[in-house]
N, CA, C and O atoms as a MOPAC input file, in Angstrom:
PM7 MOZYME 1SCF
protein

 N      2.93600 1    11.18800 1   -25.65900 1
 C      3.57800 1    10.91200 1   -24.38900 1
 C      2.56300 1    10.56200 1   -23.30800 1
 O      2.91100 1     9.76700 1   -22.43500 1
 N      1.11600 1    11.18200 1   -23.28600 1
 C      0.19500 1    11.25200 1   -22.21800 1
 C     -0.07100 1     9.35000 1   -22.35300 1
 O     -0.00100 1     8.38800 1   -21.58900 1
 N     -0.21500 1     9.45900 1   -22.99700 1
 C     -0.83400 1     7.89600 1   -23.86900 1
 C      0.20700 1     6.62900 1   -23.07700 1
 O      0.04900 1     5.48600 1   -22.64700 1
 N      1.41900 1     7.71100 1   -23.20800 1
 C      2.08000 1     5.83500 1   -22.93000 1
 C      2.47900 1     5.99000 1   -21.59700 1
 O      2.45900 1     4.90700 1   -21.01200 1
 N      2.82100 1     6.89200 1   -20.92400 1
 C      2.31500 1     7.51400 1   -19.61100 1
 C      1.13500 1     6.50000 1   -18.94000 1
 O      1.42800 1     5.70400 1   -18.04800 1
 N      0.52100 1     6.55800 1   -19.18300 1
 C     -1.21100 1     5.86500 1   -18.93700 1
 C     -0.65900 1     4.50300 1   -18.73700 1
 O     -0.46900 1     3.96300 1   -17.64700 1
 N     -0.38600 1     3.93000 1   -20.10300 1
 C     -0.44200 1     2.09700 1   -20.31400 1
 C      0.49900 1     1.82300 1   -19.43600 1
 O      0.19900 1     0.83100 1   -18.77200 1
 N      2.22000 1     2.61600 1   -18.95900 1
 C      2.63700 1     2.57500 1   -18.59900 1
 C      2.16000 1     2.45400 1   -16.94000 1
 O      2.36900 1     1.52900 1   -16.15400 1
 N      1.74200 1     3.20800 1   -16.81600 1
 C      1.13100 1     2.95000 1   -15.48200 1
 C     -0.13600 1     1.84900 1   -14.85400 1
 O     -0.33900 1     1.56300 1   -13.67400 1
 N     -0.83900 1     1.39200 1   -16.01400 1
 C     -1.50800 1     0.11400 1   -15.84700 1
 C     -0.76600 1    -0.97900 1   -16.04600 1
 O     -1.22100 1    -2.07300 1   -15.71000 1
 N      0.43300 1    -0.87400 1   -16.59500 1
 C      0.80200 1    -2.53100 1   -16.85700 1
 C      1.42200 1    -2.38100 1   -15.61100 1
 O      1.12100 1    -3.33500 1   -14.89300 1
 N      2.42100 1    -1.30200 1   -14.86200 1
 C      2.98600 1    -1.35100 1   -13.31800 1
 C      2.42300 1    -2.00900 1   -12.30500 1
 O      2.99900 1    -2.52800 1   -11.34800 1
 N      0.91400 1    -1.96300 1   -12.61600 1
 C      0.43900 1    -3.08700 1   -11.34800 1
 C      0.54800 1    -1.77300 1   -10.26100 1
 O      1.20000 1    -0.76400 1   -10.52900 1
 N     -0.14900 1    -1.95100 1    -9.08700 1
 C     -0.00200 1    -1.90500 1    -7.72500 1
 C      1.19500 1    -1.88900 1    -6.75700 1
 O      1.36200 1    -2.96800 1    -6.18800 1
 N      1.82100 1    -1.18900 1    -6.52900 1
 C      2.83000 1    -0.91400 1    -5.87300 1
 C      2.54300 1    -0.99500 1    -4.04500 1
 O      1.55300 1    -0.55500 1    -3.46100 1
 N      3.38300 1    -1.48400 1    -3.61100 1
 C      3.49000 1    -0.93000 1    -2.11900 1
 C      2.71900 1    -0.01600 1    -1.80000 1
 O      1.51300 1     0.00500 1    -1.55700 1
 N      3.80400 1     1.03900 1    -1.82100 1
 C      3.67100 1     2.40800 1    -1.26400 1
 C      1.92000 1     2.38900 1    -1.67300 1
 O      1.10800 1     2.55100 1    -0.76200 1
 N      1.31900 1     2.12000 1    -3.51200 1
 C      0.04300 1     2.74700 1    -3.03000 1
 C     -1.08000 1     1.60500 1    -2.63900 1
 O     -2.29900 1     1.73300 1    -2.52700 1
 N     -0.39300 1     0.65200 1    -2.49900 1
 C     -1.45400 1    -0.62400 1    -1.20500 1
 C     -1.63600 1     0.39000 1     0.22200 1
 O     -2.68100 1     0.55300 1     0.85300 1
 N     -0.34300 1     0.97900 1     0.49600 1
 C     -0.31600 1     1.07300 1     2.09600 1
 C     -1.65700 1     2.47500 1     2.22600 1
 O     -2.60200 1     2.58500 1     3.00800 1
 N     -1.10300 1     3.53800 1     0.87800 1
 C     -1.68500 1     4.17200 1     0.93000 1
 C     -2.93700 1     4.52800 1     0.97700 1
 O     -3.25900 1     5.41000 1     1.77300 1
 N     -3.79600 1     3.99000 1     0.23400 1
 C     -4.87100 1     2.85500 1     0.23900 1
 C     -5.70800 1     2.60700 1     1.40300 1
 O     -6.89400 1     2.86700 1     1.61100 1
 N     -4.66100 1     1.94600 1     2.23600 1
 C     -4.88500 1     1.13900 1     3.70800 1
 C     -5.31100 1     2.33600 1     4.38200 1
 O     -6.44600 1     2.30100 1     4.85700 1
 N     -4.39100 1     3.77400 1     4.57500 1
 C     -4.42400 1     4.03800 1     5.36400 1
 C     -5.51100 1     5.71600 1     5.07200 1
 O     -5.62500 1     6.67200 1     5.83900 1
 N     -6.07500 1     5.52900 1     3.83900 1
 C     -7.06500 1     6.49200 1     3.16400 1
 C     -8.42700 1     6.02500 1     4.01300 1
 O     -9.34400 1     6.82100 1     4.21800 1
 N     -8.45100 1     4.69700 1     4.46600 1
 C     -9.57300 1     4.10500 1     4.46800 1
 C    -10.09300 1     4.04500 1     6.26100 1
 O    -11.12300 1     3.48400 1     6.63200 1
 N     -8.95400 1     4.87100 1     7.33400 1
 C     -8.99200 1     5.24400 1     8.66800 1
 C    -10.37600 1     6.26100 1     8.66400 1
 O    -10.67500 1     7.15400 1     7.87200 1
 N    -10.99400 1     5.82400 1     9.71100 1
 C    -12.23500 1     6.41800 1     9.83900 1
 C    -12.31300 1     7.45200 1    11.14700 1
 O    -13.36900 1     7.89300 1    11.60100 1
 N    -10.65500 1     7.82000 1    11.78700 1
 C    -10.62500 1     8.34000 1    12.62300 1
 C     -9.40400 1     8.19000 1    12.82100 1
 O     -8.74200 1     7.36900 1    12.18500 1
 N     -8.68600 1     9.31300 1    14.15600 1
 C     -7.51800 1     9.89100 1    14.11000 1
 C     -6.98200 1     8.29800 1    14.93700 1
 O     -6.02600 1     7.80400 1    14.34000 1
 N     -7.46600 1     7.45000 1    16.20900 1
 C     -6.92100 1     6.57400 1    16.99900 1
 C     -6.90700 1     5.75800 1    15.60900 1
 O     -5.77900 1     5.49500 1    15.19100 1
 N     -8.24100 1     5.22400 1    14.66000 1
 C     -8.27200 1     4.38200 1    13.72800 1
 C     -6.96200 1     4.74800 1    12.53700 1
 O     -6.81500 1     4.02200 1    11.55400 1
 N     -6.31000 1     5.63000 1    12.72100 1
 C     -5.06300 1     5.91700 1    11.63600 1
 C     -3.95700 1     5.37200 1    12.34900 1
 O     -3.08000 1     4.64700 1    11.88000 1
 N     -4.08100 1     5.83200 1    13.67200 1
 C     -2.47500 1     5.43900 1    14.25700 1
 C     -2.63700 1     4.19800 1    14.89200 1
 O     -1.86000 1     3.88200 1    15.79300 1
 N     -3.55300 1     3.45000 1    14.53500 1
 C     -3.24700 1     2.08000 1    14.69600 1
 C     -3.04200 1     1.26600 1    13.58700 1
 O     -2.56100 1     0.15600 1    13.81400 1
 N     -3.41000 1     1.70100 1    11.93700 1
 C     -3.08300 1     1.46800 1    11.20900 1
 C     -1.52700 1     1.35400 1    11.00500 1
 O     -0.87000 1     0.36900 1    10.67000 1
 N     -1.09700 1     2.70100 1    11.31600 1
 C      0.33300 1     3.26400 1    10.88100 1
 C      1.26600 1     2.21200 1    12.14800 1
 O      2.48600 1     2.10500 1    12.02200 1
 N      0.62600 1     1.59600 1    13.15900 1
 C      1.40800 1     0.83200 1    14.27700 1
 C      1.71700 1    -0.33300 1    13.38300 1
 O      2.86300 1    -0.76900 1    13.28200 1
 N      0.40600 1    -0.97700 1    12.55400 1
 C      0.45500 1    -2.05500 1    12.21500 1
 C      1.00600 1    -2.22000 1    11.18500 1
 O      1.31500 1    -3.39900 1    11.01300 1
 N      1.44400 1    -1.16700 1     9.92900 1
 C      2.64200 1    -1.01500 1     8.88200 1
 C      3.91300 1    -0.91700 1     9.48100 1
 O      4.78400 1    -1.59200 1     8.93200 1
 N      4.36800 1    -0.01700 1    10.81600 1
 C      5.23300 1    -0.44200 1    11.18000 1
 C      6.01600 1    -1.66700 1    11.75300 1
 O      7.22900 1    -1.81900 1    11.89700 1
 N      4.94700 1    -2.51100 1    12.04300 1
 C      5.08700 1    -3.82400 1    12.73200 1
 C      5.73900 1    -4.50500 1    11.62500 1
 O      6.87900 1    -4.96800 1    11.65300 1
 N      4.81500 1    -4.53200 1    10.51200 1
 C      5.07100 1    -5.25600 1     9.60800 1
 C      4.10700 1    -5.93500 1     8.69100 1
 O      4.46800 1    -6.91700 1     8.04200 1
 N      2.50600 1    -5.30100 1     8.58400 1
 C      1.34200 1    -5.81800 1     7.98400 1
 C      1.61400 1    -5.97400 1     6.45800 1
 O      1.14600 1    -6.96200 1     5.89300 1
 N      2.56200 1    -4.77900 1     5.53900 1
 C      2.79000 1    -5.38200 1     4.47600 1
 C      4.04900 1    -5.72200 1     4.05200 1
 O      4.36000 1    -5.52600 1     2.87700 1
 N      4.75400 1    -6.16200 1     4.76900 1
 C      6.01100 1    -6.73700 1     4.34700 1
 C      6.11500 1    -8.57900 1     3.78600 1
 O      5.66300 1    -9.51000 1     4.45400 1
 N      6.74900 1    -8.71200 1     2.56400 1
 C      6.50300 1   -10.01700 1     2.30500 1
 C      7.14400 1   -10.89800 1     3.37300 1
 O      7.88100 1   -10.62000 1     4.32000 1
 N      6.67500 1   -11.95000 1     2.96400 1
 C      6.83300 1   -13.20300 1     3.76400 1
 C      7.44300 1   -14.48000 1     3.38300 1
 O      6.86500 1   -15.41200 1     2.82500 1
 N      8.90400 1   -14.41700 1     3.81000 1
 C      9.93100 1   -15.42300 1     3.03400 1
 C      9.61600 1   -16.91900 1     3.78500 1
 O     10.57200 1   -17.19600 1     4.51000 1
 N      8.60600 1   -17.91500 1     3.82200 1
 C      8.59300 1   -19.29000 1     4.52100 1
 C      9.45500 1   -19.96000 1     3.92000 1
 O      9.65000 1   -19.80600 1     2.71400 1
 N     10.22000 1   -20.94900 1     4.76300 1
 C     10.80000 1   -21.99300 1     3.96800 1
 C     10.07500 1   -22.71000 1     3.52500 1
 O     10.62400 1   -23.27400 1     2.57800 1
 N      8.57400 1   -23.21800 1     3.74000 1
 C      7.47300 1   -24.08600 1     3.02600 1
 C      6.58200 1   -23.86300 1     2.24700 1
 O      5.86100 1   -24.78000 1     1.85500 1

């Protein structure tokens, strides 16, 4: 079970949640977090539907 657990979780790829998480591991300070967390709320990783 551990085994396919594992592969299972490498073929998943990168998810959202742990991009953002990621993003926001990498704050080097408390103002440097909550401007992160402004800019996920804005909308820094949300996709992007262009018509072109």
């Amino acid at each position: 079970m551990n085994i396919t657990n594992t592969l299972r979780g490498l073929l998943r790829g990168t998810g959202r949640r742990d991009v953002v998480r990621e993003y926001l591991d990498q704050s080097v300070s408390l103002a440097d977090l909550e401007r992160r967390q402004r800019e996920i709320d804005s909308g820094r990783f949300r996709g992007r539907n262009y018509p072109f």
